[in-house]
C-alpha positions as CSV (number, residue, x, y, z in Angstrom):
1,X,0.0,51.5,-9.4
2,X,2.9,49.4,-10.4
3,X,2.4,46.1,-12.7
4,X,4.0,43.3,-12.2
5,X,4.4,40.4,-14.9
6,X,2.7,37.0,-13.8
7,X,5.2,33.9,-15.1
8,X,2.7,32.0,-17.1
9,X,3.5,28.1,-18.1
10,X,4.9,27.6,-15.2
11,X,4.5,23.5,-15.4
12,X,6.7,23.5,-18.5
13,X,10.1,23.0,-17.7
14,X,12.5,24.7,-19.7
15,X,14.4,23.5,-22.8
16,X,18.5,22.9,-21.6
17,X,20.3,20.8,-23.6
18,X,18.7,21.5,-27.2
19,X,15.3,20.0,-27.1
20,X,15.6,18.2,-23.6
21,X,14.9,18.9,-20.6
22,X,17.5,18.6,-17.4
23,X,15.8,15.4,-16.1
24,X,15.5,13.8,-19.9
25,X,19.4,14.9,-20.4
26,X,20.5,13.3,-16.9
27,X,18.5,9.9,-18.1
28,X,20.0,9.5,-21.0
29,X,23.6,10.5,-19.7
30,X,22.7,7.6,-17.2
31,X,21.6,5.2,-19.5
32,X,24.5,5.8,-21.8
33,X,26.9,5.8,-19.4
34,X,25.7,2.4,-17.7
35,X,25.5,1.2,-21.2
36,X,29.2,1.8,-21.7
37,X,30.2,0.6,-19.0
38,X,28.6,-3.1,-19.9
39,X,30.0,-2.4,-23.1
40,X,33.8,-2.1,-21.7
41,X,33.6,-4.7,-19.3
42,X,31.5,-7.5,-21.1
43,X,31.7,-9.0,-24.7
44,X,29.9,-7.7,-27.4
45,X,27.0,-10.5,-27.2
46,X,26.4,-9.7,-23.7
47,X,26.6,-5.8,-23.7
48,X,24.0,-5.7,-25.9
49,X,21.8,-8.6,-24.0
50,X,22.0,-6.3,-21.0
51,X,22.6,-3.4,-23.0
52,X,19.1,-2.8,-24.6
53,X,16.5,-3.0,-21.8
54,X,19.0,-0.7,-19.7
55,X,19.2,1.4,-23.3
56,X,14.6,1.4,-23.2
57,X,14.6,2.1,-19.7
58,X,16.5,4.8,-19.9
59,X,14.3,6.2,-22.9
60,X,11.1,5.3,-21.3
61,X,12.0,8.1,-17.7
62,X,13.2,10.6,-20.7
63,X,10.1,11.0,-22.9
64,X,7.6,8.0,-21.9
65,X,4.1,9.5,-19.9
66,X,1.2,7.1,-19.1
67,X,-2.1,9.5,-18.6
68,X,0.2,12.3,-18.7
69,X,2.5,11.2,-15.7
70,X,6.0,11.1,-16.0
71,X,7.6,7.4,-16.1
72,X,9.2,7.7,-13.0
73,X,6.3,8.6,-11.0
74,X,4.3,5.7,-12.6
75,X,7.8,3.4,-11.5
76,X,7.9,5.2,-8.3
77,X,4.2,4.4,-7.5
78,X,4.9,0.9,-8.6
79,X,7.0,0.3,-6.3
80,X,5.5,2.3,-3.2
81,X,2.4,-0.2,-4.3
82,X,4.1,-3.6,-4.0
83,X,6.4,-2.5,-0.7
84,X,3.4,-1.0,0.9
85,X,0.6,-2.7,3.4
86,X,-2.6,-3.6,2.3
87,X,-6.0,-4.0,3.9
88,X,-8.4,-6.3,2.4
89,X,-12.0,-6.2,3.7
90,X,-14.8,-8.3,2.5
91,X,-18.1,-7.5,3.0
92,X,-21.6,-9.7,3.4
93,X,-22.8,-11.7,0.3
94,X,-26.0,-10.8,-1.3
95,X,-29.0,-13.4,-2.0
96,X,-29.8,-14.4,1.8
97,X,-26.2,-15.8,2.0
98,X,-24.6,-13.9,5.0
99,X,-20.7,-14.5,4.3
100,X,-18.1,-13.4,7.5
101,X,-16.4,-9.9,7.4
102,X,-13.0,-10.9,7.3
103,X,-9.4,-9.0,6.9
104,X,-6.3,-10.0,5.4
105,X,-4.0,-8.2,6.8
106,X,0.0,-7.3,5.6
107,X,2.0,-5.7,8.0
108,X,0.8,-4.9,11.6
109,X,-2.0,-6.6,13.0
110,X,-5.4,-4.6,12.5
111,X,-8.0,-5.5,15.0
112,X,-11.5,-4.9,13.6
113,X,-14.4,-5.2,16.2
114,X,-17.7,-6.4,15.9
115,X,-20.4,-4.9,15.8
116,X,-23.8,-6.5,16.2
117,X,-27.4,-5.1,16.0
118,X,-28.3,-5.4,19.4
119,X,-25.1,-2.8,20.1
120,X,-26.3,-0.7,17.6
121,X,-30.0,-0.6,19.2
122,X,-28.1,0.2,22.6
123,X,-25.5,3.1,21.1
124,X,-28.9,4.4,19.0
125,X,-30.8,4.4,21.9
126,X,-27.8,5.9,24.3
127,X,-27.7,8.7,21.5
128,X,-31.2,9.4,21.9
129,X,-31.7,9.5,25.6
130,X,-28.2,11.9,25.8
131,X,-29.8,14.2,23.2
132,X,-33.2,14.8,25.2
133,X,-31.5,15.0,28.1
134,X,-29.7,18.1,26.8
């Protein structure tokens, strides 16, 4: 019987450039070389202005996590969060106060039916009579 070896830490990704990884390397090549560029075609006042958040940003994709997710997913999820369509639903009140079910709805138009007990009898009851019949 042959062996074969299994690759273990296999969600590490490997050390290229000295202690960074390819993706932390390519972010800070980025971020440097945007830097530069404001620094060649702006004054000195104003490269730094718009030098330094570009500078953090930069930093932040290379080596910042939140809850162990990379920066960019957490940017990238950001993003997908605001562009995307949302379906807000509220439901009845409590103490006696019945409050409408209503949607707010971004993007297409959801239609949500109603449903009232007397349906719910009738679908119940429609259940039933289909089961015995079986």
């Amino acid at each position: 019987m042959r062996q074969f070896d299994v690759p273990q830490f296999i969600d590490v990704e490997d050390k290229i450039f000295g202690p960074l990884t390819l993706k932390q390397f390519v972010y800070l090549l980025g971020g440097a070389a945007f830097v530069f560029i404001l620094y060649v075609f702006l004054p000195l006042f104003l490269a730094i202005l718009f030098g330094l958040p570009v500078a953090g940003f930069a930093a932040a994709l290379a080596f910042y996590k939140i809850n162990n997710q990379p920066f960019i997913k957490v940017v990238s999820n950001a993003i997908s969060y605001y562009l995307g369509s949302r379906l807000y639903i509220w439901k009845r009140g409590g103490e006696g106060t019945e409050k409408s079910t209503a949607a707010k709805i971004e993007g297409p138009r959801l239609e949500v039916p109603k449903v009232t007990r007397g349906k719910l009898k009738d679908l119940a009851w429609s259940l039933d009579v289909k089961e015995k019949v079986k």
